[in-house]
N, C-alpha and C positions, 0 to 999 in steps of 0.2 A: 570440384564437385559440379558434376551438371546440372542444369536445373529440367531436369525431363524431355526437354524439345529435342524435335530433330538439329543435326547438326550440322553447316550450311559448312560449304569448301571456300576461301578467298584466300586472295594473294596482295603484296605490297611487296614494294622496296625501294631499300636505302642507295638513294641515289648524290651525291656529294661530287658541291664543284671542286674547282682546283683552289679554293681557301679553307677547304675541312665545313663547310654548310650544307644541312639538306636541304630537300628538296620537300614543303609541303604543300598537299591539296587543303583548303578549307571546303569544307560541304557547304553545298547550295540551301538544303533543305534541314530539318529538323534541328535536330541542336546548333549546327553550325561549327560541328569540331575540324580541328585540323589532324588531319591524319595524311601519311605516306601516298602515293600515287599506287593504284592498285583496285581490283573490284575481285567479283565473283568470278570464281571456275565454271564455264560453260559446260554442257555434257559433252561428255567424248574430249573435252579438250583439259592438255595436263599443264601444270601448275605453272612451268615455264613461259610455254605459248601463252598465256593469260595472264601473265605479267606485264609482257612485252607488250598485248595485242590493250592493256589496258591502259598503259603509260603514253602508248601512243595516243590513243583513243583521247586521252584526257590531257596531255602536255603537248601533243605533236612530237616527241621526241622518239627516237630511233634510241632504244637501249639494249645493250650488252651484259647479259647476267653472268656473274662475276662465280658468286657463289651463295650455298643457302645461310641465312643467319639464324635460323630457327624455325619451329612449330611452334604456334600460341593456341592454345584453347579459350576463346574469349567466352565465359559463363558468366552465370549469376543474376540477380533478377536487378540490380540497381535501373533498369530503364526497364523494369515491369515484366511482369509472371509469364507472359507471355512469349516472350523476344528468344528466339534460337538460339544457343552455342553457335558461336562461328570458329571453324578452325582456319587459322591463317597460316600461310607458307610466307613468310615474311625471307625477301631476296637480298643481294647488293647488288646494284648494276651501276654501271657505268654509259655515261650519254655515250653512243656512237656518232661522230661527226662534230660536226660545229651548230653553231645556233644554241637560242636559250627556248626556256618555254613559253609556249602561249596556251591560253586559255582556250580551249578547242570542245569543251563538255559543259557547259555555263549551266546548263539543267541540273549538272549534280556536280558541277563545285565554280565557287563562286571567285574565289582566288587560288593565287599559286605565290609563293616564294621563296629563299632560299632562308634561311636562318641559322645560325651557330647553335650548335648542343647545347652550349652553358644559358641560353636565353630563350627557348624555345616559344611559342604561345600557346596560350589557353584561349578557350580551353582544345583540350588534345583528346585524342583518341586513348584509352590506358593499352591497348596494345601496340601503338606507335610509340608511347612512352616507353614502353620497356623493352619495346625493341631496338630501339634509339640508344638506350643504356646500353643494352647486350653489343651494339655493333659497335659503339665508343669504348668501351672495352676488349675489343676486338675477339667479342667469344662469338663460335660458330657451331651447326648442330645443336642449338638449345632446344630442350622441350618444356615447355613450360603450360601452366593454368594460371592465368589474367582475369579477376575479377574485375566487372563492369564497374564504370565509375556511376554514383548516384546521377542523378539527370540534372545536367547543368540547367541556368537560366536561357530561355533562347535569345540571343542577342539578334537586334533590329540591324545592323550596320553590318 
């Protein structure tokens, strides 16, 4: 169900080393959730290029999109009446090359780390959450609607 706003284009993805971990960003600012490496769709530019151009942008990482794991429509007013529907194209890629990542966007994320599915942290983004399920269960092509999670505590650390 949308909650009236326009609807905003972004992208993510599921990037896993060679021990089954992904790969997350924590956010710099606001809540401080961890969510997948990924941003917004520039105009003119399509959902792939702005995966890749964002992964880099934020890990330094050279990635290889693999395949799509879904459409999430993130709605719902739990962060306020306000806040747009975001549709995500949520990817799998694969690092091209060697090297790990670094921390190359410090403005809009504060960490990066690798983490196992079964232990993820909090707090998370609810559409990395269920993305994160969809691709551990290896489904592809999902379309899905992602209610916003209530507004976490901001954490200081």
């Amino acid at each position: 169900m949308s909650n009236g706003s326009q609807v905003t284009s972004a992208v993510a993805a599921i990037i896993e080393d060679a021990a089954g971990r992904v790969l997350l960003c924590r956010q710099a600012g606001g809540h401080r959730l961890w969510g997948l490496p990924g941003g917004r769709v520039r105009a003119a530019e399509s959902p792939v290029h702005a995966v890749i151009r964002d992964i880099r942008e934020e890990t330094g990482l050279e990635t290889e999109i693999l395949e799509l794991i879904g459409l999430y429509q993130l709605t719902g007013d739990g962060c306020g009446a306000s806040t747009p529907d975001l549709f995500v194209h949520v990817f799998r890629g694969r690092i091209d090359g060697d090297g790990g990542p670094a921390l190359n966007a410090p403005g809009r994320i504060s960490g990066l780390g690798w983490h196992d599915t079964d232990c993820l942290p909090e707090p998370m983004t609810a559409t990395t959450r269920t993305a994160i399920a969809d691709a551990t269960a290896r489904r592809t092509g999902v379309i899905r609607e992602v209610q916003r999670d209530a507004e976490p505590e901001v954490i200081d650390a």
